[in-house]
C-alpha positions in Angstrom: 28.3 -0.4 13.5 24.6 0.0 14.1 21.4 -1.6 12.3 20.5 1.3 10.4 23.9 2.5 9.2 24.0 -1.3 7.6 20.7 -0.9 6.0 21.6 2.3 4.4 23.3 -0.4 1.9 19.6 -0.9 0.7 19.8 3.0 -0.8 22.1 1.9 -3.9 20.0 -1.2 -4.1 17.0 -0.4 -4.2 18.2 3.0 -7.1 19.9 -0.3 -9.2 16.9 -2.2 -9.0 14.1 0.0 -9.9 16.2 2.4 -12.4 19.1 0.1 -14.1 17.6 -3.7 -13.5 13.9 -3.1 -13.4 13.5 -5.3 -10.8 10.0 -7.4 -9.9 7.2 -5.0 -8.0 7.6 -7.1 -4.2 10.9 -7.0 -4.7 11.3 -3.3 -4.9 9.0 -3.0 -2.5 10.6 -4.7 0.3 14.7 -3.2 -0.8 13.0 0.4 -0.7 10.4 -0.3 2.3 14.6 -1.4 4.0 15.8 2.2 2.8 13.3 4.3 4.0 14.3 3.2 7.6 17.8 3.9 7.6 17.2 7.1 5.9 14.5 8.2 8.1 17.0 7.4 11.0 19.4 9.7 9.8 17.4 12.5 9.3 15.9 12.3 12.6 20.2 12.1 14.2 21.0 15.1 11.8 18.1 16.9 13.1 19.4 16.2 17.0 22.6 17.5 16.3 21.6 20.6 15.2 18.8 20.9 17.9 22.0 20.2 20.3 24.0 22.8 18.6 21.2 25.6 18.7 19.2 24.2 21.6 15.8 26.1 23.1 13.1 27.3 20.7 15.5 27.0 17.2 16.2 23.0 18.4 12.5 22.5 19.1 11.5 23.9 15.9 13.7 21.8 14.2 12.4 18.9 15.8 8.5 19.8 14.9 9.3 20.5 11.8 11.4 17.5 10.8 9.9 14.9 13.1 7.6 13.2 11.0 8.9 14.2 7.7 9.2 10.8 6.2 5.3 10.6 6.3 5.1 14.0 4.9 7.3 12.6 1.9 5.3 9.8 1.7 2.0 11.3 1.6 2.6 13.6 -1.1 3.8 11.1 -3.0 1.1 9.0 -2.7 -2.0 11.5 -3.5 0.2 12.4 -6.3 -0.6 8.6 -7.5 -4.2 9.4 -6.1 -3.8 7.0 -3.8 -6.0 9.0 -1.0 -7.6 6.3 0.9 -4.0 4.9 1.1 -2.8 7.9 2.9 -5.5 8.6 5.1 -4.9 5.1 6.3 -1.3 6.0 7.0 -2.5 9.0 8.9 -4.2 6.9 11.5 -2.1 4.2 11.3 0.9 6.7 12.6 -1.4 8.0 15.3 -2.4 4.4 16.4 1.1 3.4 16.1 2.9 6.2 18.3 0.1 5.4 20.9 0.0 1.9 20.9 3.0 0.0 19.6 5.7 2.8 19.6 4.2 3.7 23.5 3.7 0.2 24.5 7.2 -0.9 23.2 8.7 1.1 25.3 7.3 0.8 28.7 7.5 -2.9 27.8 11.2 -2.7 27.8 11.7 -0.1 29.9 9.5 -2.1 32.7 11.6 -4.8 32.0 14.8 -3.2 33.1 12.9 -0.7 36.0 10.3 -2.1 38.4 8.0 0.9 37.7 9.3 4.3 35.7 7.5 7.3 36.7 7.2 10.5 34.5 5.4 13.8 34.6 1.5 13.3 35.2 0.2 17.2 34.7 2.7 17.3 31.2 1.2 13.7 30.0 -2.0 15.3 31.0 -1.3 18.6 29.2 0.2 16.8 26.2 -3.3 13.8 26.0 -5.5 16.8 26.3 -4.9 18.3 23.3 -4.2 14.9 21.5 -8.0 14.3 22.3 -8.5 17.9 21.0 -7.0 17.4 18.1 -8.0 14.1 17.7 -12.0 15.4 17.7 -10.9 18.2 15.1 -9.6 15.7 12.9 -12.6 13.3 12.7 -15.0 16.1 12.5 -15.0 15.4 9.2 -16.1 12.1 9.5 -18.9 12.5 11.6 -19.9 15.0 9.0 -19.8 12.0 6.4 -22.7 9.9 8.2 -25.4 13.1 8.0 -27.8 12.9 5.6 -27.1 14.3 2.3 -30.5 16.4 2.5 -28.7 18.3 5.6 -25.2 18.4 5.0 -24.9 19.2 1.0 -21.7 17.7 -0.7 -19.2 19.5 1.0 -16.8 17.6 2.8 -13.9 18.3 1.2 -14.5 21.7 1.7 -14.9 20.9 5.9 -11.4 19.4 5.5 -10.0 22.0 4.0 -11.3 24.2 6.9 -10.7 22.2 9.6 -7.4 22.0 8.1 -6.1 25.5 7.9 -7.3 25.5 11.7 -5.8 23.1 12.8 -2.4 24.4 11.1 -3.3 27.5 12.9 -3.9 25.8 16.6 -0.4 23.6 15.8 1.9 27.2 15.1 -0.3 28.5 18.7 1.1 24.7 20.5 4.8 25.4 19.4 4.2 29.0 20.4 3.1 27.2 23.8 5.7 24.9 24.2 9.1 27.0 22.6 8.6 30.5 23.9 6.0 31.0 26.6 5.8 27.9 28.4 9.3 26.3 27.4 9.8 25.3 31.2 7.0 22.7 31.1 8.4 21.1 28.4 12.7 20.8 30.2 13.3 17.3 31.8 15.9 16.7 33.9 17.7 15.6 30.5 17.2 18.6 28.7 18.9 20.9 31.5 22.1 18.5 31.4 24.1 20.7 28.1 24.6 18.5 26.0 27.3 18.7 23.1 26.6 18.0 19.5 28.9 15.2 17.8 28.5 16.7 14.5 29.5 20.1 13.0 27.2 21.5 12.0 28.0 22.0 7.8 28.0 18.1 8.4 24.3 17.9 10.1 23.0 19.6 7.1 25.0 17.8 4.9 23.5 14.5 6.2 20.0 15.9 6.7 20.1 17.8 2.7 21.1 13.8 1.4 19.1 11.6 3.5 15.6 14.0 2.5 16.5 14.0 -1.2 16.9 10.0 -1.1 14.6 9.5 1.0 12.1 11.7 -1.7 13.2 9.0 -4.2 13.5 5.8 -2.3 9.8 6.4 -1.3 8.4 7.1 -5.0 10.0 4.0 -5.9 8.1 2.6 -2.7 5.0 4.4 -3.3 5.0 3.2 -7.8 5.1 -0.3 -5.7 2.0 -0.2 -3.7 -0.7 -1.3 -5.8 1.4 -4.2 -7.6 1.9 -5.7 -4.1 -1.2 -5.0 -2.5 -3.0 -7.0 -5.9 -0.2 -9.7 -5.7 -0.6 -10.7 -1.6 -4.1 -9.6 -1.8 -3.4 -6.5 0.9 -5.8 -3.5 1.4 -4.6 -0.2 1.2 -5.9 0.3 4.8 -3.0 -2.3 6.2 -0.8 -1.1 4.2 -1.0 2.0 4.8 -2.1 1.9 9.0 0.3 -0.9 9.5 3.2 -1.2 6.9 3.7 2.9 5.7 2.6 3.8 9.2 5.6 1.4 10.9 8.5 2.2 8.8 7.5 6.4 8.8 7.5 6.4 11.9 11.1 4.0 12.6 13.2 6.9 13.8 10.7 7.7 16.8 10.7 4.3 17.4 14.4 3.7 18.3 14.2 7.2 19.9 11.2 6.6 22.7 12.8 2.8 23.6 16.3 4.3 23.7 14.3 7.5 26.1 12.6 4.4 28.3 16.0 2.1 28.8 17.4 5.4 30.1 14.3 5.7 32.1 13.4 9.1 31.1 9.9 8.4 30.4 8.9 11.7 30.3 11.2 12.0 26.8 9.8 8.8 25.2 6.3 10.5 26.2 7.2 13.9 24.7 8.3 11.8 21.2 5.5 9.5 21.2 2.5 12.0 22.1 4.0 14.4 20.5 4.9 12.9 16.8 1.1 11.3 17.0 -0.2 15.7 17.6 2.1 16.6 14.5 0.5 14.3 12.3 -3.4 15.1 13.6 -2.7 18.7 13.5 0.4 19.6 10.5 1.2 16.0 8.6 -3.1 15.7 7.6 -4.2 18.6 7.5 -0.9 19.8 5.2 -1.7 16.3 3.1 -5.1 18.1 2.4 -3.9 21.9 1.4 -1.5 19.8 -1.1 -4.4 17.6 -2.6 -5.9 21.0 -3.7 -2.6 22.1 -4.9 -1.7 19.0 -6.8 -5.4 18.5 -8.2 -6.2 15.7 -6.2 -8.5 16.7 -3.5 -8.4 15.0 -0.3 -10.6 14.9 2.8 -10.5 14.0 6.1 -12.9 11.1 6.3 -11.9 8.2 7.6 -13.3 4.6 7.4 -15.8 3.9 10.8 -12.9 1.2 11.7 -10.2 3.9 11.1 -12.4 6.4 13.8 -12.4 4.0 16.4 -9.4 2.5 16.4 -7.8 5.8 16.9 -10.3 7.2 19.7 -9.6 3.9 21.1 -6.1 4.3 21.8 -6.4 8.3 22.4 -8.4 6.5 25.5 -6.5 4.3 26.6 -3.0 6.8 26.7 -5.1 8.9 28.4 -6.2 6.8 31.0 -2.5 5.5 31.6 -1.2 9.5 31.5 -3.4 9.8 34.7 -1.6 8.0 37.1 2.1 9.1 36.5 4.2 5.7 36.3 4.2 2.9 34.9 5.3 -0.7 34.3 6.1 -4.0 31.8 2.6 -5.2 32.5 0.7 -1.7 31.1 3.2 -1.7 27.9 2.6 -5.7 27.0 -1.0 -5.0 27.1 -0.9 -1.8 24.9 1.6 -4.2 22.5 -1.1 -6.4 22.4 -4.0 -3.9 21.6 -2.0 -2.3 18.4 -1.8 -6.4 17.1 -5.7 -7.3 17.5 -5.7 -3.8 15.6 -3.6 -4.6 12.8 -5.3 -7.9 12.6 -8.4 -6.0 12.1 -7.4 -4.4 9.3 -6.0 -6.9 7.6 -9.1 -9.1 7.5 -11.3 -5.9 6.5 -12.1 -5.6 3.3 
């Protein structure tokens, strides 16, 4: 039995706790924090089944729409609390995770088993050219913020909420791009094996129906815990929301891009790294702000100076290793190693 079919135990536990015992805040913090990452494990397997089962442009979708849906969940949540800064810090946390620890992780362990893995330099090119892009779309805002009122007015959330309907606009062009017209770019040697689902598929949407709806409720226990624990261990939002939300949302691309590396398909664990950070620049944010508006809790898209650089930092640096077309251990432990000075950074800011 694997880790995360045992931790799905934590999804009883952690309903008993906060709705029949009323348990302490950290300690329904930490038995839902357990549940999310089971569940969000599941819902990424249910959605690979039924990409199996329909394969091409109808598997793809269902992978951009359901890759990252945990932080979606989440985030709505959350700036349904008002807890903005909180998820603007788990919107670069994700991005700097994917990139860094998520990235890292896996070349680490990959190099480890494999002298140097090799992938596809002019698709990592392809797919950290339009990361910067939408990277530089995203932060628009907050260069925005640092102009002087006497030339910029007060209207930055109404930027983001431009910014954001384009960059909705450019995502729905990229899966355009990468499902119908230029589908080939995108087929490693993996994807052209057929490969059969294990699942039926009334049992895919079964599992994928269950794990969303307790996932929806797991993480508003989670997200009614934040501010208890955050005032208790004397956390900011900004760790735990670039470190702690950012880590566990993003759990089932985790397992998937070290799983992609120990195969030695780098060119996979690139596609779900890369391309879960670009879903969250370009639909998870800019989706976060069109529901602030909707919910009555307005939300922009400007980030903290540390928040900026920590993310154009490790756009950079992927970059830079894209370039080259392989890798090893050595490259991986050092972007390991970048992500934890990070997260050490934003723990001591306050």
């Amino acid at each position: 039995m694997r880790l995360t079919d045992i931790l799905l135990v934590f999804v009883p536990i952690t309903l008993i706790l906060g709705y029949v015992i009323h348990a302490d805040s950290t300690v329904l913090f930490v038995s839902s924090l357990l549940a999310i990452l089971p569940l969000a494990a599941k819902m990424g397997e249910a959605t690979e089944e039924l990409a199996k089962m329909y394969g091409g442009q109808i598997g793809g979708l269902l992978n951009a729409t359901f890759g990252n849906a945990a932080e979606l969940i989440i985030a709505l949540l959350a700036i349904n609390k008002g807890l903005i800064d909180l998820v603007k810090a788990s919107l670069a946390g994700s991005i700097i995770g994917n990139l860094l620890f998520v990235f890292g992780i896996s070349m680490l362990i990959g190099g480890l088993k494999f002298k140097e893995q090799k992938f596809s330099a002019p698709l990592a090119g392809l797919n950290s050219t339009v990361l910067l892009i939408a990277f530089m779309s995203i932060m628009i805002p907050s260069l925005f913020h640092f102009v002087p009122t006497e030339h910029r007015g007060n209207d930055e959330k109404l930027l983001s909420l431009s910014v954001s309907v384009l960059l909705i606009s450019v995502y729905l062009l990229s899966m355009v791009f990468s499902l119908k017209t230029h589908q080939y770019l995108f087929r490693s040697k993996r994807n052209e094996e057929e490969e059969k689902a294990h699942w039926s598929r009334n049992h895919a949407v079964l599992v994928l129906a269950i794990s969303t709806i307790a996932l929806g409720i797991v993480s508003e226990i989670f997200v009614g815990q934040i501010e208890h624990v955050a005032k208790d261990f004397g956390l900011t939002e900004l760790f735990i929301g670039a470190i702690i939300i950012a880590v566990v949302g993003n759990a089932a691309e985790h397992m998937a891009a070290v799983f992609f590396a120990l195969k030695n398909d780098l060119d996979l664990s690139i596609n779900v790294t890369i391309g879960s950070s670009l879903q969250i620049a370009m639909f998870v944010a800019p989706v976060a702000v069109l529901a602030g508006v909707i919910l009555g809790r307005p939300m922009d898209l400007v980030f903290t100076p540390f928040e900026v650089i920590a993310v154009f930092a490790s756009v950079l640096i992927v970059n830079e290793i894209a370039s080259d077309g392989k890798t090893n251990w050595f490259e991986g432990a050092q972007l390991v190693v970048m992500y934890l000075i990070i997260a050490a950074l934003f723990y001591f800011v306050r």
